[in-house]
C-alpha positions, 0 to 999 in steps of 0.5 A: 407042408413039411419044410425041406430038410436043412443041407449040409454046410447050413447052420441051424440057427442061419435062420436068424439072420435072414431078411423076409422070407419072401425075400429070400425065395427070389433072391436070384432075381427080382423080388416082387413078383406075381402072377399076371392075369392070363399066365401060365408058369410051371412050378413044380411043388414036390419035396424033390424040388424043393430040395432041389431049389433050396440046394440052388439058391444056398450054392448060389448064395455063396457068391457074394453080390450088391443090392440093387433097387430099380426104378421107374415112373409108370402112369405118372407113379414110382415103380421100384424093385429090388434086384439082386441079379444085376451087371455090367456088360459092355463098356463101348456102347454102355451096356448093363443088365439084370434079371427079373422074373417073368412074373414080375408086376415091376418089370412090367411096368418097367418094359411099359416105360422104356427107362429105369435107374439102377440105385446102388444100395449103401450099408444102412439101407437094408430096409429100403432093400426089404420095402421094394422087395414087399408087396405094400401098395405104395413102396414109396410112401414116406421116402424121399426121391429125386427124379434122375435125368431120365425121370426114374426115382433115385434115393438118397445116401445111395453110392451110386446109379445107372440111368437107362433105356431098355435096349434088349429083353431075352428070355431066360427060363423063368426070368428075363435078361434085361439089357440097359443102355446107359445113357447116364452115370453117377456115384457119390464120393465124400470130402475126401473123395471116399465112397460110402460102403455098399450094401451086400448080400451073401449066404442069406444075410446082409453084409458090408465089406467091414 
């Protein structure tokens, strides 16, 4: 299939910092997505679409944001995946969201077990964002995790969390808005009080604040 042709304001070499492919082409939500057995989900598969879909993602791509990895235990096992799409909502009563797709094996596990953890990723932790973002069967295989209070993973060197149960799910399109309360909170200071860089993401590529 031919690939879509490179828009106006996309470098030609902008390639060359890109995570994972898979990465990139669900970067608005979740990222470990697929199909469950029984569902029907409309794709259009048209140069038109293509082009338009890429037009989306490299407009949205100028907004810069975190990276987020949730987190749960399902059937006694680690669930993680990454999470681009993920806010705060309210202060009073603590509410926080973010937006898996609809076809995401994750988020089912997740809406199964009731709770998760929203890690904060740090610089320097782009790998852990592109093994939760894969399809490995064991994402978790050789990290190193605590559970939080609420019993989903947390990683260390992040800068920080949000420990939550599910309160709301809505439907968004091809996603779902997921709304948290947060039950617990934490973030991770040095000696001096400063806390770590975080890891960001913008136009493709991995960034910090430096």
């Amino acid at each position: 299939m031919a690939q879509p042709p490179i828009l106006p304001g996309i470098r030609d070499d902008a390639h060359t910092s890109w995570p994972p492919q898979e990465l990139i082409d669900s970067f608005l939500g979740n990222f470990d997505f697929e199909f469950r057995t029984g569902e029907h989900v409309a794709i259009e598969d048209t140069e038109k679409a293509q082009a338009a879909a890429r037009m989306f993602r490299d407009t949205l791509g100028r907004y810069c944001s975190g990276v987020t990895v949730i987190t749960t235990v399902a059937d006694g096992k680690p669930v993680g995946m990454t999470c681009q799409s993920f806010s705060s909502v309210s202060i009073s009563p603590p509410l926080v969201t973010f937006l898996p797709m609809k076809t995401s094996r994750a988020w089912a596990q997740i809406q199964r077990a009731g709770f998760f953890a929203v890690n904060f990723l740090a610089d320097g932790q782009d790998g852990l964002s592109n093994k939760m973002a894969s399809r490995v069967e064991d994402k978790f295989e050789g990290l190193d995790w605590t559970p939080s209070k609420g019993g989903a993973p947390l990683f260390d060197g992040i800068v920080g969390h949000v420990d939550c149960t599910v309160e709301a799910v809505h439907e968004a399109g091809d996603h779902y808005i997921v709304v948290g309360r947060v039950n617990d909170l934490a973030y991770a200071t040095d000696e001096a009080g400063v806390s770590p860089d975080p890891l960001l993401y913008f136009q493709g590529a991995y960034r910090t604040v430096r």
